[in-house]
Each structure stands twice: as C-alpha cells, then as structure tokens.
C-alpha positions as CSV (number, residue, x, y, z in Angstrom):
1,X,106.9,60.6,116.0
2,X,103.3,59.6,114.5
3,X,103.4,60.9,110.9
4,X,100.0,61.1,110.0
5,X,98.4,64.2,111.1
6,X,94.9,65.2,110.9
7,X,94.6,69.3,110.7
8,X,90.7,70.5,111.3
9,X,90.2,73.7,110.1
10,X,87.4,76.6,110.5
11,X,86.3,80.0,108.2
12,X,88.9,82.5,108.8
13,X,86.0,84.7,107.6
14,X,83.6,83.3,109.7
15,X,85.0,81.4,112.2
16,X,82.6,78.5,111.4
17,X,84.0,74.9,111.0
18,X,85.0,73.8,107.2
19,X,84.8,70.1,108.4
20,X,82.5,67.4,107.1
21,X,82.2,64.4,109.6
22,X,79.8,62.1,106.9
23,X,81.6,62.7,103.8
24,X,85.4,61.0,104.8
25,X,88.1,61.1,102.2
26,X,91.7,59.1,103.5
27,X,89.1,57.4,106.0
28,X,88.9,60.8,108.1
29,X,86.5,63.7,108.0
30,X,86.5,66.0,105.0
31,X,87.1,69.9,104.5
32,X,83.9,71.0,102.8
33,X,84.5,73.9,100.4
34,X,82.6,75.3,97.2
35,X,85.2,75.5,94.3
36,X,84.5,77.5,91.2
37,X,86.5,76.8,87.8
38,X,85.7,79.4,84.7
39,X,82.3,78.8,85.0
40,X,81.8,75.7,86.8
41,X,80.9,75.6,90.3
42,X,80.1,72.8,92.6
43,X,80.9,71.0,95.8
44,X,84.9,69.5,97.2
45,X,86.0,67.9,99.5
46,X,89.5,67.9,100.3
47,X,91.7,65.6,102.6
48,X,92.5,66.2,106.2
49,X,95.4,64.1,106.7
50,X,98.0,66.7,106.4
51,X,100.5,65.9,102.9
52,X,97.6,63.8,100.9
53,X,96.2,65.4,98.1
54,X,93.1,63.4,98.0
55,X,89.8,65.2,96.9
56,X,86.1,64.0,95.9
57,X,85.2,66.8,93.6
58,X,81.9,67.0,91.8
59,X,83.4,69.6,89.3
60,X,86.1,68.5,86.5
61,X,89.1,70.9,86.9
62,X,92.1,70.8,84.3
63,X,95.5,70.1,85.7
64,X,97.6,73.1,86.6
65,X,94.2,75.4,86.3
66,X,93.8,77.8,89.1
67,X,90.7,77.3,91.0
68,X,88.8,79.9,93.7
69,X,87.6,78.5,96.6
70,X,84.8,79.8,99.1
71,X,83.0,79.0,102.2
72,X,80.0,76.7,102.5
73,X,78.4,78.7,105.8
74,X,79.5,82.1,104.7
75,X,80.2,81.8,101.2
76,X,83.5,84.5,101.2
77,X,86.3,83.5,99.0
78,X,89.1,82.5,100.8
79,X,92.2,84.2,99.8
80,X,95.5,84.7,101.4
81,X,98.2,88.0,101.4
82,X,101.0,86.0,99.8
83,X,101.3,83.7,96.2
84,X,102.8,80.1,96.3
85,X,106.2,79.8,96.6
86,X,106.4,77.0,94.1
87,X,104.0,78.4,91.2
88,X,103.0,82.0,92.3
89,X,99.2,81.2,91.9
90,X,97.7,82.1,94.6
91,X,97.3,80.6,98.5
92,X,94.1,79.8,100.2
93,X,94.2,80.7,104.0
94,X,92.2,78.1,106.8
95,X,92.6,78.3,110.3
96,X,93.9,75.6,112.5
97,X,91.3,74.9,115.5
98,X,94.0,74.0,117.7
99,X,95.5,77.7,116.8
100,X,97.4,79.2,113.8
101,X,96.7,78.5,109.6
102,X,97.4,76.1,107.1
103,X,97.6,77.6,103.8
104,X,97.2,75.5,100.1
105,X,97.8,76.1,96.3
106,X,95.0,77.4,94.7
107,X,96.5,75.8,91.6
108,X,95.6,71.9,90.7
109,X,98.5,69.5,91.1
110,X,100.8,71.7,92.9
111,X,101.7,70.2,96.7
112,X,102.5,73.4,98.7
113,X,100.6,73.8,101.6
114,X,102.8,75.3,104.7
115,X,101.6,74.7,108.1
116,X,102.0,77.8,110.4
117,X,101.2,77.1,114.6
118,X,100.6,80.0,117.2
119,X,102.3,77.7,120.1
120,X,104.0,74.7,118.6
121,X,104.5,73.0,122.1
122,X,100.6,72.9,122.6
123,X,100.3,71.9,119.1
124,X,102.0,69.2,118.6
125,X,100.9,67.7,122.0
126,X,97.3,68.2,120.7
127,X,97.9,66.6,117.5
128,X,99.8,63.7,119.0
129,X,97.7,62.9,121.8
130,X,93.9,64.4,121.2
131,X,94.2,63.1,117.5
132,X,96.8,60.6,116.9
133,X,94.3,58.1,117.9
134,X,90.7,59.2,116.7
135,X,88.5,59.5,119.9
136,X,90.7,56.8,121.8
137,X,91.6,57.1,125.3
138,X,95.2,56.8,125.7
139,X,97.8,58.0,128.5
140,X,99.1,61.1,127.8
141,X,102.8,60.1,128.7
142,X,102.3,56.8,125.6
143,X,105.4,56.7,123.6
144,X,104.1,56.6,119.9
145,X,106.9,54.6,118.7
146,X,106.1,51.9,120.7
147,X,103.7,48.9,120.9
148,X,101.2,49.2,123.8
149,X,101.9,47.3,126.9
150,X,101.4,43.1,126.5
151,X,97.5,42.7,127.3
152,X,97.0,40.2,130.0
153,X,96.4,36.5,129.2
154,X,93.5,34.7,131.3
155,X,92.1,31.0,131.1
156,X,88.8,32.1,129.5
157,X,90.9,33.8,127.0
158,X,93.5,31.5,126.0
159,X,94.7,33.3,122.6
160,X,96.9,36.8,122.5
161,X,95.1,39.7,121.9
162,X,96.7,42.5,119.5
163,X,95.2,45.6,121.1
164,X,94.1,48.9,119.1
165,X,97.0,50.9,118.6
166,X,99.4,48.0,118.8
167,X,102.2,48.5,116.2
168,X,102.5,46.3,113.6
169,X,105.5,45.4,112.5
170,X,104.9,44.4,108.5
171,X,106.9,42.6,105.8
172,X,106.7,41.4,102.2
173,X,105.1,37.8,102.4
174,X,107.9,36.7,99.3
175,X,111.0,38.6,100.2
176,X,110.5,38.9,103.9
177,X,111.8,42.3,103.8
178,X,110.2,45.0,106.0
179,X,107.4,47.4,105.1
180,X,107.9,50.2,107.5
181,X,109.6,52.9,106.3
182,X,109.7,56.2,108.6
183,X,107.1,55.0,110.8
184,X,104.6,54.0,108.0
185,X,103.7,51.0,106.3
186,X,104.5,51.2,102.7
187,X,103.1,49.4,99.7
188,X,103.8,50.3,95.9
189,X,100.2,51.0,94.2
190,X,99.3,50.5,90.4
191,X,96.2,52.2,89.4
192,X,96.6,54.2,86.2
193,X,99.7,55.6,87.1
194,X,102.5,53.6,89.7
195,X,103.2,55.4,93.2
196,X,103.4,54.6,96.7
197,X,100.6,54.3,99.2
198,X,101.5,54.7,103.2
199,X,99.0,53.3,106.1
200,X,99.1,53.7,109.1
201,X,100.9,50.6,111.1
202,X,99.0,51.1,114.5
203,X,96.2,48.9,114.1
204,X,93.0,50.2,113.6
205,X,93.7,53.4,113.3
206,X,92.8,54.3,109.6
207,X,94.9,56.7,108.2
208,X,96.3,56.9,104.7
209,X,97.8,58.8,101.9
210,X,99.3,58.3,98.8
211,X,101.6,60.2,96.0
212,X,98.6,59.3,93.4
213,X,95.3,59.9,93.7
214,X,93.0,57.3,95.1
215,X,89.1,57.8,94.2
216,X,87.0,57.0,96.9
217,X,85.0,53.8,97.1
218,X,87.1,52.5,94.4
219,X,89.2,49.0,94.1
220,X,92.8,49.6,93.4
221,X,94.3,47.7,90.9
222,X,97.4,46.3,91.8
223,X,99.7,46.4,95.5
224,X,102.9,45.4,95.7
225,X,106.2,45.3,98.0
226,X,108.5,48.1,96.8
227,X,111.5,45.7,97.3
228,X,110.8,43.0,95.1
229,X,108.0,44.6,92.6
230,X,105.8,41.4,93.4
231,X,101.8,41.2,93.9
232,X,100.3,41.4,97.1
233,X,96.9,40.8,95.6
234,X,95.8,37.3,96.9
235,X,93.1,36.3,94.4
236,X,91.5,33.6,96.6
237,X,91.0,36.0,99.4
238,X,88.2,38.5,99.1
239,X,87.0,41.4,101.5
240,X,85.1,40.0,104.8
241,X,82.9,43.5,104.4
242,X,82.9,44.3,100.7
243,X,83.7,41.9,98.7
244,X,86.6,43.2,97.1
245,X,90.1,41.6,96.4
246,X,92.7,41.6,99.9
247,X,95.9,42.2,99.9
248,X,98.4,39.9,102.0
249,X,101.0,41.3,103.8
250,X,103.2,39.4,107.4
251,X,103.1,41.3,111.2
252,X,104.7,39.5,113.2
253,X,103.0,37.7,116.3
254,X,104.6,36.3,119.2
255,X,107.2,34.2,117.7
256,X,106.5,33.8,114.0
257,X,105.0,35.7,111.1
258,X,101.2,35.6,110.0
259,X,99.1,36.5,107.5
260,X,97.6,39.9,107.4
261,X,94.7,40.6,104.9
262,X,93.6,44.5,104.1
263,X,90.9,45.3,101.5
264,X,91.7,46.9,98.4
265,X,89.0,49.3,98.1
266,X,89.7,52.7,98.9
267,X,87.9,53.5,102.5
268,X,87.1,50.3,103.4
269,X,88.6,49.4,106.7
270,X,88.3,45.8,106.8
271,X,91.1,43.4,108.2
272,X,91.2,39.9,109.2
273,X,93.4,37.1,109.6
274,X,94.3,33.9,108.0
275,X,91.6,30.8,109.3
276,X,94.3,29.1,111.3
277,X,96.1,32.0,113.1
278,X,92.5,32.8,114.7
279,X,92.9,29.9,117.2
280,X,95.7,32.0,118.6
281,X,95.1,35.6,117.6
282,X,92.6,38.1,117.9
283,X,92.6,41.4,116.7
284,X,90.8,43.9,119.0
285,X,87.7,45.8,117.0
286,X,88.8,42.8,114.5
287,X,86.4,44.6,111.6
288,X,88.3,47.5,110.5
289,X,91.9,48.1,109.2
C-alpha cells in the first residue's frame, strides 16, 4: 500500500478550498490558514502529506501553546465538538474533498490528527489512484507495490530507461544494507536534533516527511544510513539545480548497484546519476527527485 497520502481539504464553514498550490511545504501544495497566538496573528501553512508535521509559519508560537486557527476566504475560526484525545486542547475540524474530515491539535507539538472518511472504499481508491502519483496517468488496476512494466529497448535508444513511478529499490552505499522500510525509503537526519526522514521510493514522485521538522528551502546538515550511523553526504558532489551538497545512496539497475545522488536542501527535487552509469541509464524527467 503507498504510504504517503496527500489529504486536500476545504472550509467546513465555507466550503471554499484551504489549499495553496504556490506555497508547497513536503514538496506538495500547502493548507493556507491564519493562526492567531495571544496577540500575534499572521499567515501558516501547514503540510498535506498526511502524518508530517511540517509548517512555514510567519508567527513564532511557543511549544505546547494552544493556537486558534481561522479561514483565509471566510475568516470563521475553525473549531471542532470534541478535545484531543492526547492533550485535551482543543481539535480543529477540515473537510476532506474526496468526502469526510480530518481533524488536528490545536496545541503545538502534539501529533493527533484522526482521519474520518464518509465511504472508505471510494476513498482510498481516490487517494491511491487520483493522488498517489500527482497528475500522472496511470492504469487504474497498477499494483503500487510493484515496479512498472520493463520499458521497451530500441536501437536509437540503446540504454535502459527507469520510468516515473519505477520503484527504487535503495541501499546504504558502505553497509549495503537496504533502505526501504515499510514501503519508504529511510535515511537518519541530523539537523539540530537527530530523527528519521522517509521519501518516497517511486521515482519522481516527491513526497516526504520526517519526525523533525525540516525548514523549507533549507540544507540539512547531515544524512546517514540508520544501520551503520555513517554519512551519506558526498562532499565532492553538489546539487545539479542548487548547488547544495547531495547525498549518495545505491538502487539497483539491471544487474548491479549505482550511484544515486539526491539534494540536500529541503524542496529541492533534483536527482541525477553518477557520470559513468549515464552511458547505460536514464532516468525519465531526469531533473527532479
């Protein structure tokens, strides 16, 4: 089952859509709110990618402080009937799109947020086939656990093609051991504070979250393999698009492992290969991770 799931939510006051398509946090569109704190008020954006907690706020909020949140079309406070279940502050009420509410903690740093569907069945078909893939046509019978089909190898294209949505099987470049865990590729992050970072391992689809938080736009400062606590950082190879540091991890190719190169800056979704696998692979929409 694909475990990164994209909820897009609308007003329940208003019925108008909370989602901002320019501002992306997790490299998906944003929920656009107004968040007041004592007397500070101001702009936040808030994750899509259902269990991140990923936020560009322009207000500073203290940790465990409980916040209000309103509507940018409408400007109601959203409020819900019932109090967290973990803290008793209380819950902030959205509507799914597809059907039904997803409900979070009005209090900083706690992780509650229940998901509640009018028709599960049509849910999770739309979230697995309208959204799993971000605007890409797909068959709606395509196994998600799977790689795609082998593409077809002509003369005038002599070297294999790894095709969007292709799964990428990762592992540690010094221990060799694999990187997927439950369907996700996952890395160890250092940036302030140590936690785990999980991408998504179809290629080019750009998904992400993370059990710290991750400012957008900004470098992390150290990956590693969770097995054998060592650097993934390769100093000598830099971001094709912005410069910053890449990180090196192995997918395996036909019949050996290669080098795969990610940036290190959060929302960047450059990729790209070491110089002499290119003779032999090419990575479809090869400018994005």
């Amino acid at each position: 089952m694909y475990n990164f799931i994209t909820v897009y939510v609308k007003c329940p006051v208003c019925g108008k859509s909370l989602m901002d398509q320019t501002k992306k946090v997790d490299n998906e569109p944003s929920i656009n709110l107004i968040i007041k704190s004592g007397d500070h008020k101001g702009f936040v954006w808030l994750s899509s990618v259902y269990g991140s907690y990923n936020n560009t706020c322009e207000i500073e909020v203290e940790n465990n402080a409980v916040v209000e949140f309103y509507c940018p079309q409408c400007r109601s406070q959203l409020t819900s009937k019932v109090n967290c279940t973990s803290c008793d502050a209380p819950m902030v009420d959205f509507n799914l799109e597809m059907g039904g509410k997803v409900s979070i903690c009005s209090r900083k740093g706690c992780k509650n947020h229940p998901i509640e569907f009018e028709d599960l069945s049509l849910a999770l078909r739309q979230l697995y086939q309208q959204y799993g893939f971000r605007d890409r046509e797909y068959p709606r019978n395509l196994d998600l656990r799977t790689a795609p089909p082998e593409p077809v190898r002509t003369e005038n294209d002599p070297a294999e093609i790894l095709q969007t949505g292709t799964f990428l099987m990762a592992y540690c470049p010094h221990c060799r051991k694999s990187l997927i865990e439950n369907e996700m590729l996952k890395l160890k992050i250092a940036n302030g504070e140590e936690g785990f970072l999980m991408l998504s391992p179809y290629l080019n689809t750009f998904t992400s979250k993370s059990t710290v938080v991750l400012p957008e736009d900004k470098t992390v400062n150290d990956l590693k393999c969770w097995h054998c606590d060592k650097s993934l950082i390769e100093n000598e190879k830099l971001c094709g698009k912005c410069g910053s540091p890449a990180a090196k991890v192995s997918i395996s190719a036909r019949t050996k492992l290669i080098d795969f190169y990610i940036c290190t800056k959060k929302g960047c979704k450059w990729h790209g290969l070491n110089e002499d696998d290119l003779f032999e692979i090419r990575l479809e929409d090869s400018d994005e991770w």
